[in-house]
C-alpha positions in Angstrom: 55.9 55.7 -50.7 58.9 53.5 -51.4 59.7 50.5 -48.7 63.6 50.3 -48.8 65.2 46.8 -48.4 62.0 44.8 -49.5 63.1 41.0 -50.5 62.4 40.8 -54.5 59.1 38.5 -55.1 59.8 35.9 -57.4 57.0 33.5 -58.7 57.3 30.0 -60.8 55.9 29.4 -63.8 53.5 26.4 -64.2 51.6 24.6 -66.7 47.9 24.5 -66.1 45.7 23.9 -64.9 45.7 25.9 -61.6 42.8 25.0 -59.9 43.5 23.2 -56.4 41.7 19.9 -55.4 42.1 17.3 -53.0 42.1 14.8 -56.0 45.9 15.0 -56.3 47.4 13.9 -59.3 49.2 11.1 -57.7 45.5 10.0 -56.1 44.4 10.4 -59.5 46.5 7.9 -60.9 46.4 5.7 -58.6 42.8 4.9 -58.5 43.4 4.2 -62.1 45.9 1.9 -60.8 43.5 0.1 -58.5 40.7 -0.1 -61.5 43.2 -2.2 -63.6 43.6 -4.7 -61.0 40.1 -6.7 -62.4 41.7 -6.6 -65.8 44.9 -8.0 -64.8 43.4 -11.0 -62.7 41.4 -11.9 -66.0 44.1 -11.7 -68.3 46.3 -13.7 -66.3 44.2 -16.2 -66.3 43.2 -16.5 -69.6 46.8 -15.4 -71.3 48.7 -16.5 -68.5 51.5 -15.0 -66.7 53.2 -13.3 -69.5 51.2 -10.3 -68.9 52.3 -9.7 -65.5 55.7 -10.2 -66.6 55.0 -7.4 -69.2 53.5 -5.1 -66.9 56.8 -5.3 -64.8 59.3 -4.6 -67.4 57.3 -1.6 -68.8 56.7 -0.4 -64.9 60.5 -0.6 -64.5 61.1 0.9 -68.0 58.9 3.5 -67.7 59.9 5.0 -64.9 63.9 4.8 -65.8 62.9 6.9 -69.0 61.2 9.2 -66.5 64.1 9.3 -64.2 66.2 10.2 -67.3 64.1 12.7 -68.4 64.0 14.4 -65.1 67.7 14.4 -65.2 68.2 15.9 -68.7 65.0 18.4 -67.0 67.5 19.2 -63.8 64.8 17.5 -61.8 64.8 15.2 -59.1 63.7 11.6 -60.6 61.6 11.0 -57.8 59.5 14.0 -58.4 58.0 12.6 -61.8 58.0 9.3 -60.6 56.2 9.9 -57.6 53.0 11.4 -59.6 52.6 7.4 -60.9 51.5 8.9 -64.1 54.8 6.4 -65.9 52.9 3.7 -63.9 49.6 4.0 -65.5 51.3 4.0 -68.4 53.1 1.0 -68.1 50.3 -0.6 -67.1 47.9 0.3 -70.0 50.6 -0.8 -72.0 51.3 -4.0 -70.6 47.3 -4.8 -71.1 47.7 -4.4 -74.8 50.9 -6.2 -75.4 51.7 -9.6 -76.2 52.4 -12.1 -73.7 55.4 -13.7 -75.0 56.5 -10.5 -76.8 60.7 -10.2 -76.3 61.6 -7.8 -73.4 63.5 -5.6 -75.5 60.5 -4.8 -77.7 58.5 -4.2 -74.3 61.3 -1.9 -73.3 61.4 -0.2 -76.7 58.1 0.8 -76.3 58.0 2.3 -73.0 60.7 4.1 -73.5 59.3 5.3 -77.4 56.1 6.1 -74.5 58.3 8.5 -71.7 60.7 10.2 -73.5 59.6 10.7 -77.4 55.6 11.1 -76.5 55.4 12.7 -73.5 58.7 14.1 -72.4 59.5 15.7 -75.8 56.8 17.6 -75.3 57.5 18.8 -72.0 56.1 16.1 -70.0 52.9 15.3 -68.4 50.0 17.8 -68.8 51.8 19.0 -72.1 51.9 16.1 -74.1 49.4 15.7 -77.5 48.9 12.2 -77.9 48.5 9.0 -75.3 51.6 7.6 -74.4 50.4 4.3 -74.4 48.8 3.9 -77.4 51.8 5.6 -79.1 53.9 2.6 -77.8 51.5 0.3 -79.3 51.7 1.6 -82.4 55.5 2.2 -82.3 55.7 -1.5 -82.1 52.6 -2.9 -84.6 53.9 -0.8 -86.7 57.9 -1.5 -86.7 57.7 -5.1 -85.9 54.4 -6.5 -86.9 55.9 -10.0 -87.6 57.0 -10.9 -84.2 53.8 -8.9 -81.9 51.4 -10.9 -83.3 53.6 -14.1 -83.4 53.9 -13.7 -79.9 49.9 -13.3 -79.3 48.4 -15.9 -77.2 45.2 -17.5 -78.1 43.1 -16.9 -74.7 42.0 -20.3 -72.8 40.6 -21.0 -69.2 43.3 -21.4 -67.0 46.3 -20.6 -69.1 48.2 -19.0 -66.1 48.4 -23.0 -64.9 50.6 -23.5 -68.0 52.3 -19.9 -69.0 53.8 -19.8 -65.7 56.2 -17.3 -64.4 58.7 -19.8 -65.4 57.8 -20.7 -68.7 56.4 -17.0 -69.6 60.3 -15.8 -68.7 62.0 -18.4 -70.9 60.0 -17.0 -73.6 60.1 -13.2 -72.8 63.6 -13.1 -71.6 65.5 -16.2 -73.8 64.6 -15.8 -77.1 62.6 -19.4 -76.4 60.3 -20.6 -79.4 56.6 -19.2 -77.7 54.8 -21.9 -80.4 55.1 -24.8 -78.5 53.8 -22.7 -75.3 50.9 -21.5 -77.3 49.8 -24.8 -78.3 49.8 -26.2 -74.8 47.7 -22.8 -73.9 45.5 -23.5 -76.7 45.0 -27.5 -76.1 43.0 -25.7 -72.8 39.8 -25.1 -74.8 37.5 -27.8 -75.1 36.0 -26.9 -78.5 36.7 -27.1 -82.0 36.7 -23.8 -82.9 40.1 -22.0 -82.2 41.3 -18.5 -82.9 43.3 -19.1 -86.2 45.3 -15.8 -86.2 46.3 -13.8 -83.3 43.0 -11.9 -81.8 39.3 -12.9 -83.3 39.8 -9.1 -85.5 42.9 -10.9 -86.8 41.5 -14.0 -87.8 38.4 -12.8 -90.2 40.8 -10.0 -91.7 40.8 -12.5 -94.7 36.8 -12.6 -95.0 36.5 -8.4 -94.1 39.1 -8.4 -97.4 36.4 -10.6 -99.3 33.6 -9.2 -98.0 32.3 -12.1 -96.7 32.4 -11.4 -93.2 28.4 -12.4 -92.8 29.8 -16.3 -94.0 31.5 -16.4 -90.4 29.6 -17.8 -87.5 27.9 -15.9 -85.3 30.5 -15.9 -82.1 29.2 -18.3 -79.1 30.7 -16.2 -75.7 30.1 -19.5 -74.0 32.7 -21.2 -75.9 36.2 -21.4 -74.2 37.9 -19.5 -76.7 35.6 -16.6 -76.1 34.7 -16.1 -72.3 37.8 -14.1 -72.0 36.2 -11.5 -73.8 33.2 -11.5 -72.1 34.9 -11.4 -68.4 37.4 -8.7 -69.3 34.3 -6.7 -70.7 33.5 -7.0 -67.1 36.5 -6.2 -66.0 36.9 -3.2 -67.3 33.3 -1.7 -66.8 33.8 -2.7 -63.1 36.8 -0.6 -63.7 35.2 2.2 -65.5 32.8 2.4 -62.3 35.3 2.9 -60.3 36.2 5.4 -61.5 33.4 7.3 -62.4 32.2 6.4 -58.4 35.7 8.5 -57.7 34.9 11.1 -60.3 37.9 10.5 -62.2 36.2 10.2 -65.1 33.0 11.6 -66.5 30.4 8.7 -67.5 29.5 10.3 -70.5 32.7 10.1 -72.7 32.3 6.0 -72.2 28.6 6.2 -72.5 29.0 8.1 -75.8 31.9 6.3 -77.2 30.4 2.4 -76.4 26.6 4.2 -77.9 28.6 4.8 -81.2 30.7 1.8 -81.6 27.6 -0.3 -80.9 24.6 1.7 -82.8 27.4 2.5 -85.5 28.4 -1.2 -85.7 24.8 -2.3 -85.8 23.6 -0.3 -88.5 26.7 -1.0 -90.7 26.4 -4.8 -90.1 22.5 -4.8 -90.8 23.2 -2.3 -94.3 26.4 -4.3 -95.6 27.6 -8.2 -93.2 30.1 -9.2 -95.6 32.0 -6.0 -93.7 31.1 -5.3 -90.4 30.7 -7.6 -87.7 27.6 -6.8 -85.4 27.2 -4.2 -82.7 28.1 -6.6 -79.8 31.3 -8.4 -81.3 32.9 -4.5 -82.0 32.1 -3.9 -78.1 33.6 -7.1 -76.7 36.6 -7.7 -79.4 39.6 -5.3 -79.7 40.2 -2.7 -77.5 37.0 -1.2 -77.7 36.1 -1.6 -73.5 39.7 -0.4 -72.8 39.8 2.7 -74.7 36.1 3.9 -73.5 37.4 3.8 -69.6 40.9 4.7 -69.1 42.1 6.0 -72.7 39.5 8.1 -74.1 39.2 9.8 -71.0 42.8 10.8 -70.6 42.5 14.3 -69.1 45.6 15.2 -71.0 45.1 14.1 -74.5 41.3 15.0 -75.1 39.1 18.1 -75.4 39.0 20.8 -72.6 35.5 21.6 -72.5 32.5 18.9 -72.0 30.9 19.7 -74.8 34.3 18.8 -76.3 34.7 15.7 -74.5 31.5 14.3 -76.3 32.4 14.9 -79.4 35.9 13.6 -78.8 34.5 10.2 -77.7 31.9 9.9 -80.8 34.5 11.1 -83.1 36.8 8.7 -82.1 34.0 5.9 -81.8 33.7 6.7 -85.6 37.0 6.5 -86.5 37.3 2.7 -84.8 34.5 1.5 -87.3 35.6 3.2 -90.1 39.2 1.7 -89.7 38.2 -1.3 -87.7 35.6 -2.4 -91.5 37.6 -0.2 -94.1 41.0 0.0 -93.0 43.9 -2.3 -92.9 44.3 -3.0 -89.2 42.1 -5.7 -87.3 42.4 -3.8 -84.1 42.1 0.2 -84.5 41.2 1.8 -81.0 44.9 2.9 -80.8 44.9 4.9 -84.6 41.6 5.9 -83.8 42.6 7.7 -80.5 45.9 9.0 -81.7 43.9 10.5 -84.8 41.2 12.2 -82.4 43.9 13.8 -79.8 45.5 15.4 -82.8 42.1 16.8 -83.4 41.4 17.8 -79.9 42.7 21.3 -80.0 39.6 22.1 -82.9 37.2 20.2 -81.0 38.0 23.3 -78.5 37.9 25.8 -80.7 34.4 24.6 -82.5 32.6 23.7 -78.0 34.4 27.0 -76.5 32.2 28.2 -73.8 31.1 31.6 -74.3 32.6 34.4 -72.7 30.7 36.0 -69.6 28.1 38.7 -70.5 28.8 37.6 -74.2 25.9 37.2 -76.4 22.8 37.1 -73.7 19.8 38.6 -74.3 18.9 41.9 -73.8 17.2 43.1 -70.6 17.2 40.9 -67.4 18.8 43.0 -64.9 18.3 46.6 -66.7 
């Protein structure tokens, strides 16, 4: 029987996945937001307020290149940025840029983030690689000279002298950041002072030689150090959060950390004039960063659990091996960029098998 006059059905096509929850993606992102918070208190006191001034100009950035690309979409802006997903971004990005670094670099990157990493491949859900980490690179890589000029040496109490003032001469007036840095620096009450721009920076020249076991085991204690220890803290407080919210599962970070450490450990104890110990690749770098809130990007890693694991150990690998063999100090960003392009095979080798596929025999007949 044919019913005349019946309106045509018309459905829209979506990306997966398809499975409804209450944990929206907007409420997904930002409790992600919320975990950062820690992370930011610490590093603006210890780098000063530089790093809140970065976080804004790649928050605004961000979500203009999102706006854009909504337009050039025939979207509504306010529908991409309302999903904060250009926010966590921006603020993962802000976290791992220099605090004097110009604005125009900042805004190079976020932009290099939205519309060349995630937009270009159709936008969020569909994108390969992490944003963020892709905006890191863009800028290590094109302008190494002036990122890690712009580094700040962390000290107790830096925000009292990079103030919002002094941080925006730098960032926003082309203002010489040396004589800023030196007054941050004059903060720590002992001798021993970060000589390049991060601790992974500064024994590149000894890694080179092989003589990494001639450097002094690090003292957390010391000024110069306790940043690293406190943001540790930072972002495992962090990291709870969200796996309290199941956000994220506890086993990629468990699995990652396990590897970087036990990896670390063993390749310090077989060959120190290479690797530093298990502890010092934990706390230095990007390592406690990347084992929360970029490792476990939904997005850019495996789609099974089984997947997931191996994701976080295979990238946990790839941070020594770069970190001890390869030519930059700091390699949790490579390292995760190398693993999401190897995500879609970490499917394809943990597929789950295929109801009523390959039991045994029996049971039920």
């Amino acid at each position: 029987m044919t019913i005349n006059n019946s309106p045509d059905i018309k459905f829209d096509l979506e990306p997966a996945p398809h499975i409804h929850s209450r944990m929206t993606t907007s409420k997904m992102m930002g409790i992600v937001l919320g975990a950062l918070i820690p992370a930011y208190c610490v590093m603006i006191y210890f780098f000063g307020y530089g790093v809140l001034i970065q976080f804004l100009i790649c928050a605004i950035s961000c979500c203009v290149a999102e706006s854009i690309a909504a337009l050039l979409r025939k979207r509504k802006p306010v529908f991409y940025i309302t999903d904060l997903s250009a926010l966590v971004t921006a603020a993962i990005l802000g976290l791992t840029l220099p605090a004097f670094l110009p604005w125009y670099l900042s805004v190079s990157a976020s932009f290099f983030a939205i519309l060349l990493v995630k937009h270009t491949f159709g936008g969020l859900g569909m994108n390969i690689f992490n944003p963020a980490m892709a905006g890191f690179i863009f800028l290590v890589i094109s302008a190494p000279g002036i990122f890690f000029s712009t580094w700040v040496s962390p000290a107790p109490g830096a925000y009292s002298i990079a103030t919002i003032e002094q941080s925006s001469d730098v960032i926003f007036s082309d203002k010489d950041p040396i004589m800023l840095r030196n007054k941050i620096k004059e903060l720590n009450t002992n001798a021993d002072i970060l000589t390049g721009a991060t601790y992974l920076e500064s024994i590149k020249t000894a890694r080179k030689a092989g003589a990494v076991g001639n450097v002094e085991t690090i003292d957390f204690s010391l000024d110069s150090y306790k940043a690293y220890g406190y943001l540790a803290i930072a972002y495992l407080l962090g990291g709870i959060i969200l796996i309290g919210f199941k956000v994220i599962p506890f086993q990629m970070p468990l699995s990652f950390l396990a590897t970087i450490f036990i990896g670390g450990s063993i390749w310090h104890a077989l060959d120190p004039g290479m690797s530093i110990n298990g502890i010092e690749h934990i706390l230095f770098g990007g390592t406690m960063l990347g084992a929360f809130f970029i490792i476990t990007d939904p997005v850019t890693n495996s789609g099974t659990f089984k997947g997931r694991i191996c994701f976080a150990i295979f990238t946990g690998l790839l941070v020594l091996l770069i970190r001890v063999q390869g030519s930059y100090s700091d390699s949790v960003a490579f390292a995760v960029m190398l693993a999401n392009a190897a995500a879609p095979l970490l499917d394809v080798l943990t597929r789950r098998r295929p109801f009523g596929i390959g039991y045994r025999k029996g049971g039920l007949d």
